[in-house]
Every structure is written in structure tokens, then in C-alpha cells.
C-alpha positions as CSV (number, residue, x, y, z in Angstrom):
1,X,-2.8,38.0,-18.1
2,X,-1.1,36.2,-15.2
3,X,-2.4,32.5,-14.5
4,X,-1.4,30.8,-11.4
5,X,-1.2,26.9,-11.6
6,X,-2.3,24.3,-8.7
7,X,-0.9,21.0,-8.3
8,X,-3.7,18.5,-7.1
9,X,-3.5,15.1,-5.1
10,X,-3.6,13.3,-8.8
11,X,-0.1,13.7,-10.5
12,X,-2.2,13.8,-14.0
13,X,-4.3,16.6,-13.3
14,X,-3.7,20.4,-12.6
15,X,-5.9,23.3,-12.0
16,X,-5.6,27.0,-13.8
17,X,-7.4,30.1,-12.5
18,X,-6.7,32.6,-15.1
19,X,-7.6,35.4,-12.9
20,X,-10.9,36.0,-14.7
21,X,-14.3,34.4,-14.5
22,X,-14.8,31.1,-16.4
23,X,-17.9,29.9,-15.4
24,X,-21.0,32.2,-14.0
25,X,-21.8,29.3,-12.1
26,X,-21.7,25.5,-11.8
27,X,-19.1,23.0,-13.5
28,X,-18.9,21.7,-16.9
29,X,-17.0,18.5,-17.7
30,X,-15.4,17.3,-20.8
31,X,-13.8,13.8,-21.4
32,X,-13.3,13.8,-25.0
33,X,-12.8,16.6,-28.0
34,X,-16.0,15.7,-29.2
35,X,-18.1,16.9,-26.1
36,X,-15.9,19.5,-26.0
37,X,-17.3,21.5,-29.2
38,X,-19.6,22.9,-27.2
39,X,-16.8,25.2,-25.1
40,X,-14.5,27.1,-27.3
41,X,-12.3,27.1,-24.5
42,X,-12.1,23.5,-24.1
43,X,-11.9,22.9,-27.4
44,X,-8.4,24.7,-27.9
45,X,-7.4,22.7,-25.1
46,X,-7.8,19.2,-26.3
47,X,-5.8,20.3,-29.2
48,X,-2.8,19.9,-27.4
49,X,-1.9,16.5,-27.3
50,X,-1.6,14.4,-24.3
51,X,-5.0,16.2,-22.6
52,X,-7.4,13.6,-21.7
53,X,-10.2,15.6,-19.7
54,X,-11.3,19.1,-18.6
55,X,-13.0,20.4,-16.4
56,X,-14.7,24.1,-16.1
57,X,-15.2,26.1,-12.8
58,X,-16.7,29.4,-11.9
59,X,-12.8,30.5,-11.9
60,X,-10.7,28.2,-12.7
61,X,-9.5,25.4,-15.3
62,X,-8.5,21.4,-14.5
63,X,-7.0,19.8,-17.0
64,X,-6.3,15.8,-17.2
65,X,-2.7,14.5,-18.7
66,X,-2.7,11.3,-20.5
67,X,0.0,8.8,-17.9
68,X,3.9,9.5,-19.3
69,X,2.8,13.1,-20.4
70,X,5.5,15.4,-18.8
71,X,3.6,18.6,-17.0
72,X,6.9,20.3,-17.5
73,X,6.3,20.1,-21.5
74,X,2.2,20.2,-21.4
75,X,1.8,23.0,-18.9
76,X,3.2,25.8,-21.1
77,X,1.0,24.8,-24.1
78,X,-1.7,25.1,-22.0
79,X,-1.0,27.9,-20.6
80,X,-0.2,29.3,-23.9
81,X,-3.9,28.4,-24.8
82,X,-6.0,29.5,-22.3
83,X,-4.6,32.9,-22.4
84,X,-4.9,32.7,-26.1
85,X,-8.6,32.0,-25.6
86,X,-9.4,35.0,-23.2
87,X,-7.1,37.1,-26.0
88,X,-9.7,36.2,-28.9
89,X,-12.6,37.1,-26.4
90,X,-13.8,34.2,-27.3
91,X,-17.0,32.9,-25.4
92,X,-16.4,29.8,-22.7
93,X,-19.1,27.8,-23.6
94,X,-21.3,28.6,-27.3
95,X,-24.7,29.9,-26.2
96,X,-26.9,27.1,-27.7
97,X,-25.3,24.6,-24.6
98,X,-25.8,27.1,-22.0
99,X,-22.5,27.4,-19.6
100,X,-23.1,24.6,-16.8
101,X,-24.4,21.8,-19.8
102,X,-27.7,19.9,-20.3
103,X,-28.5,19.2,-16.7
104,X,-28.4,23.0,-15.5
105,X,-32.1,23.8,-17.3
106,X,-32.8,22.0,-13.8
107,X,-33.7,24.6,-11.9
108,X,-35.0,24.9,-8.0
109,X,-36.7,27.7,-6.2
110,X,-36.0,27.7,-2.6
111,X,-38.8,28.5,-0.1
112,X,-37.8,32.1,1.8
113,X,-39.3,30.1,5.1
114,X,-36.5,27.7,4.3
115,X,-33.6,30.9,4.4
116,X,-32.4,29.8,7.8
117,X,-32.0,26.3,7.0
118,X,-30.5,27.1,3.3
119,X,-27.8,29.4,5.3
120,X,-26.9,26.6,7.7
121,X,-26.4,24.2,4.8
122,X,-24.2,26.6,2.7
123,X,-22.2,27.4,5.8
124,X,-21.4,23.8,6.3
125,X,-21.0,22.5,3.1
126,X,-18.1,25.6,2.4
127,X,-16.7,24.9,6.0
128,X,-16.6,21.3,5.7
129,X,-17.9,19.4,2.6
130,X,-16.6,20.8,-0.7
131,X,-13.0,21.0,0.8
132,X,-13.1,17.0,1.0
133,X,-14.6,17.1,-1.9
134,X,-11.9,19.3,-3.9
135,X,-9.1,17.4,-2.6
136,X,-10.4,14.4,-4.2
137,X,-10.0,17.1,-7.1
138,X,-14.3,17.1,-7.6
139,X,-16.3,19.4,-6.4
140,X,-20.1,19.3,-4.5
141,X,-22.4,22.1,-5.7
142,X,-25.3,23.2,-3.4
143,X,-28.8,23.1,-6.2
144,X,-31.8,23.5,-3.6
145,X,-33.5,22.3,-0.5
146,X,-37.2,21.4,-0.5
147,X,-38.6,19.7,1.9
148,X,-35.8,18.1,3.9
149,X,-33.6,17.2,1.2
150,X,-30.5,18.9,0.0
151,X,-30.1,18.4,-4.0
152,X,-26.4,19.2,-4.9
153,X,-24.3,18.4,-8.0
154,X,-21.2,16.1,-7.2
155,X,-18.6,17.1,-9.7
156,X,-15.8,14.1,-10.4
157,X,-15.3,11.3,-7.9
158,X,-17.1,12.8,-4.7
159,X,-20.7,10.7,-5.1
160,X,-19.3,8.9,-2.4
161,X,-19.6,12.0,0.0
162,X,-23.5,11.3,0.1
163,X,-23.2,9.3,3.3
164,X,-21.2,11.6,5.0
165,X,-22.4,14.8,3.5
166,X,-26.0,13.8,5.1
167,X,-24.7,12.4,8.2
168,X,-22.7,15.9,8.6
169,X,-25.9,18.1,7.8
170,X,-28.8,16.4,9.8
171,X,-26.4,16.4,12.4
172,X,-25.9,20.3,12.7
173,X,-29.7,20.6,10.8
174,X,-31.9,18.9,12.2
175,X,-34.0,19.8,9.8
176,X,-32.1,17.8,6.8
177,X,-32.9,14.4,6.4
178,X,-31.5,13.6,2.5
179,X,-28.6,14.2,0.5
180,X,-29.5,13.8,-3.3
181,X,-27.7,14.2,-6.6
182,X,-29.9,17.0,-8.1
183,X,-30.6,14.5,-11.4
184,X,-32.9,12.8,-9.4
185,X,-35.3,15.4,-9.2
186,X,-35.8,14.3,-12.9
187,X,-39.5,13.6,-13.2
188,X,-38.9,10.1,-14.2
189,X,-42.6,8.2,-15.3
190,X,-40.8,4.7,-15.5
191,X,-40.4,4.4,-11.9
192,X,-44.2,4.6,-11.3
193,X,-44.7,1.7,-13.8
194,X,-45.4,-1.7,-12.4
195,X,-42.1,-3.0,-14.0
196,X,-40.2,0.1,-11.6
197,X,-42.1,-0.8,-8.9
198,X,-40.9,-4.5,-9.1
199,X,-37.4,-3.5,-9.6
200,X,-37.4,-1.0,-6.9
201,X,-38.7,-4.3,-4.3
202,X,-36.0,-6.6,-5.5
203,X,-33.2,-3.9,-4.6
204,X,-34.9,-2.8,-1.5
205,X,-35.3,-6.3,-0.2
206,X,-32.7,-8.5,-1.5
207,X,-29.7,-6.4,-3.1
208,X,-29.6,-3.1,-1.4
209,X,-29.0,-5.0,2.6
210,X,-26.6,-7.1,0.9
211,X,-24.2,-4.6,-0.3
212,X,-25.2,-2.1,2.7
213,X,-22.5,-4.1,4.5
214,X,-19.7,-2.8,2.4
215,X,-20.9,0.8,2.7
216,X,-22.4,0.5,-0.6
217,X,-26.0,1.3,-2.1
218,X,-27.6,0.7,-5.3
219,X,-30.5,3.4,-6.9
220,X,-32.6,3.0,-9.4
221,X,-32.4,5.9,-11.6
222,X,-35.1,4.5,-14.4
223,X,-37.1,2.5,-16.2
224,X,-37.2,2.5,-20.1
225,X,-39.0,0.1,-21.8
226,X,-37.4,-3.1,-21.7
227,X,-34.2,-1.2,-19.6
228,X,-33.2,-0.5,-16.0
229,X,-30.6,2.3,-15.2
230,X,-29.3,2.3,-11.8
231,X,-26.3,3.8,-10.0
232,X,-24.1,2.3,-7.4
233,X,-23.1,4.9,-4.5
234,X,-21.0,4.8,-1.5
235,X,-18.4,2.3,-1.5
236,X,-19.8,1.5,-5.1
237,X,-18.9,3.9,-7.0
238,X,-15.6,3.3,-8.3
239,X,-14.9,-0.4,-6.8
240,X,-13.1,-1.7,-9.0
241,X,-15.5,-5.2,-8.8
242,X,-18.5,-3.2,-9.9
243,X,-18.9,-4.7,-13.6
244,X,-19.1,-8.6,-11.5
245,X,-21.6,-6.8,-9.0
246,X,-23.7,-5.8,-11.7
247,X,-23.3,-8.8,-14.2
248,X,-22.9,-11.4,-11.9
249,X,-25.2,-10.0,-9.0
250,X,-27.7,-7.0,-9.6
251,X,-28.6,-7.8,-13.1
252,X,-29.5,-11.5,-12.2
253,X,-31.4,-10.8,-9.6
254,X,-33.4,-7.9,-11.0
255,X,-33.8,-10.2,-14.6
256,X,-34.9,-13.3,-12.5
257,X,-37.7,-10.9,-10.5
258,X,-38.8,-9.2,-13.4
259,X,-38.2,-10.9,-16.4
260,X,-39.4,-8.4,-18.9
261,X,-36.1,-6.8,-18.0
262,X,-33.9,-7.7,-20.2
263,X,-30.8,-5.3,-19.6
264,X,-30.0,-3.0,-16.6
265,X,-27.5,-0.2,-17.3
266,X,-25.0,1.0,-14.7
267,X,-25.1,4.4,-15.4
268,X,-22.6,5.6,-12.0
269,X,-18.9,7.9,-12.9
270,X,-16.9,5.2,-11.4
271,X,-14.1,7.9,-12.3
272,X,-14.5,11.1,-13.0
273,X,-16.4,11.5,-16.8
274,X,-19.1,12.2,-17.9
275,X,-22.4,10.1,-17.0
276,X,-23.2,7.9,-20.2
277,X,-27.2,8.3,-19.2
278,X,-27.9,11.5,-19.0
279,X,-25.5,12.7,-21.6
280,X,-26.4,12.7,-24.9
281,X,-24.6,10.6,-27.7
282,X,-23.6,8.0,-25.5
């Protein structure tokens, strides 16, 4: 077996395509040994010390480096145990977690009326959109189209892309008016309740044209009980002010409008992990 490394844009992270198929399709992400026990393949790799994340592609493998880990020492261990993997024919992922992870049992069936459109948006988003978005070393996944909106999966840092990724299609589709991160086609009951009603007001009128100005926006994701989960996008996700936006800004506001509130959850990858609301144990 003969894998071929790739240097990325981060010093700490590294891509390996082993020459064989790792995924069938979509991305599974890993930030921790224990999430890992779901992938074999992953597994054996944070056994090496100094690997802080990995990541699984359709055909290749990115692994993270812990800062003052030496590729020069790490990279031959892992090659050494990816090939030892694929030499055990072991399976990528175990078959109870399904190879793209909890979120892929959302599927979407695309209207054959909508072929055309579909074939415009692919075109465009392999031309133009998921190279951005793999030199920020993420990925965007196409998911569906219904009704004018484009559902992808935005793999690592690229949330930020949405802006851009539907200014870019509706542009050249005319027909596209959306960009959406395929969780949100979630049916999600709380946001029908009064209290999700109130909280969806308070951003749209008083937090969301605030923070519009900094190329920023602020969804709400859901309503559980007594909790609000919302996601900052744009110029957001990752700002490195976000826990004083949310403590000191969206969670007063939203508490003060609706006080049965009592906690509101940021629930955005500010880096590239996995996303503590929709994955389970966290």
C-alpha cells in the first residue's frame, strides 16, 4: 500500500489518502478517543500520542497534531497505522454508527423536476465552493435541494461560507434562494412553542440587525424546556468575543424577553469539533 501525504494551510494538520476508499460517502469527525470508538480506524489512530483530531473522508484521512508535536516523528506512526488498519481488513466505521455518524439517518429525496437545478448547484459548488472550503482544511457537502434551498453539510470551520455560498448560487441559479446546514431540516417542535416564538422576535428585531453589521448572524436552533440553543454564523463563528456576545449580549436580551428562559446554549463549532448539541454525550 502506498499513501501519499498532503500538507494543509494549518501546520498541525495533514491529510492521508491511502489509495483506497474510506468513506462511501460524507465525513466523519472525531475530537477525542472516546468518540472515536465508533471507527476502528480512528481509534488506532488516537493511540498514537500527540493526535488531537481526525477527520474521515470518502478517500482520504486528516489528522490533528497536538502544538510542539514534530510531523517528522508523528507522520510515520501514522502512516504505520493506517496501513496497519487496511492490513487487518478491519471495518472504518463499526456498523451500529453507520459510516457518516448520527446526523446521516437525515436523508433527502430530490425532485427529478429539480435535476437541472441540482446539476447547476453541484457544478458550482465543485467549481467554486468546496475548494474554499478545503483550503480552510473543511469541507461543504451537497445533502438536497427542495424548494429553493440548498441543505449541505459544512465539515470544520467553513459555516462561515453560508453567506457567500448563497450569494454565489442564486447568483448563477436563480432558482436558489437559501443556503442551510442540513441539521436544520430537523423537525424541531420547540420552535413552534410560544416560548420559540418569543425568542425567535427578540433575535429578529433586536439582536440579529445589531450583529448583521459585523457580518454576523445568530439562529435559533431550539427550544427545550427551560433552554435555548442557537448558533452564531458568519463573522460569528469563531470570533474569538463570542462567549461576551452570548453572556453579556444574546443571553440578556433573550432572558429579559422571555424570562422562562433561563439558559441559552451556544451550540456553533467555533473551531473545527464536533457540535456539543447534536452529539450525543456532551
Amino acid at each position: 500500500m502506498f499513501i501519499q501525504t498532503e500538507s494543509m494551510p494549518d501546520p498541525n494538520r495533514m491529510k492521508f489518502h491511502p489509495g483506497e476508499a474510506v468513506l462511501s460517502g460524507g465525513i466523519a469527525e472525531f475530537e477525542n478517543a472516546s468518540a472515536a470508538a465508533r471507527s476502528p480506524l480512528a481509534a488506532r489512530l488516537f493511540d498514537i500520542g500527540g493526535v488531537d483530531a481526525v477527520t474521515l473522508y470518502t478517500d482520504s484521512v486528516m489528522v490533528v497534531k497536538s502544538d510542539g508535536e514534530d510531523w517528522q516523528i508523528m507522520k510515520p506512526m501514522v502512516l504505520g497505522a493506517i496501513m496497519d488498519h487496511y492490513t487487518a481488513g478491519d471495518p472504518v466505521m463499526n456498523e451500529a454508527s453507520g459510516n457518516e455518524g448520527e446526523n446521516e439517518e437525515i436523508t433527502f429525496e430530490d425532485n427529478p423536476e429539480d435535476a437541472e437545478i441540482i446539476s447547476q448547484v453541484m457544478e458550482l459548488m465543485e467549481s467554486r465552493i468546496r475548494p474554499a472550503a478545503q483550503q480552510m482544511d473543511g469541507d461543504v457537502i451537497y445533502k438536497g435541494y427542495k424548494a429553493g434551498t440548498v441543505y449541505v453539510e459544512f465539515a470544520g470551520p467553513t459555516m462561515n461560507l453560508m453567506g457567500g455560498m448563497t450569494n454565489l448560487l442564486s447568483h448563477y441559479v436563480p432558482e436558489v434562494n437559501a443556503v442551510k446546514d442540513f441539521r436544520d431540516a430537523i423537525p424541531k417542535p420547540g420552535l413552534d412553542t410560544p416560548q420559540g416564538k418569543a425568542v425567535q422576535e427578540v433575535l429578529d428585531s433586536r439582536i440579529n440587525p445589531a450583529v448583521a453589521s459585523h457580518g454576523g448572524h445568530i439562529a435559533l436552533i431550539d427550544i427545550k424546556e427551560d433552554k435555548a440553543y442557537i448558533r452564531l454564523e458568519g463573522g460569528c463563528q469563531g470570533c474569538g468575543m463570542a462567549d461576551v456576545t452570548l453572556k453579556q449580549g444574546v443571553e440578556v436580551e433573550i432572558k429579559d424577553a422571555v424570562p422562562s428562559i433561563i439558559e441559552v446554549l451556544d451550540v456553533t463549532d467555533h473551531a473545527n469539533g464536533s457540535n456539543p448539541y447534536y452529539s450525543p454525550g456532551k
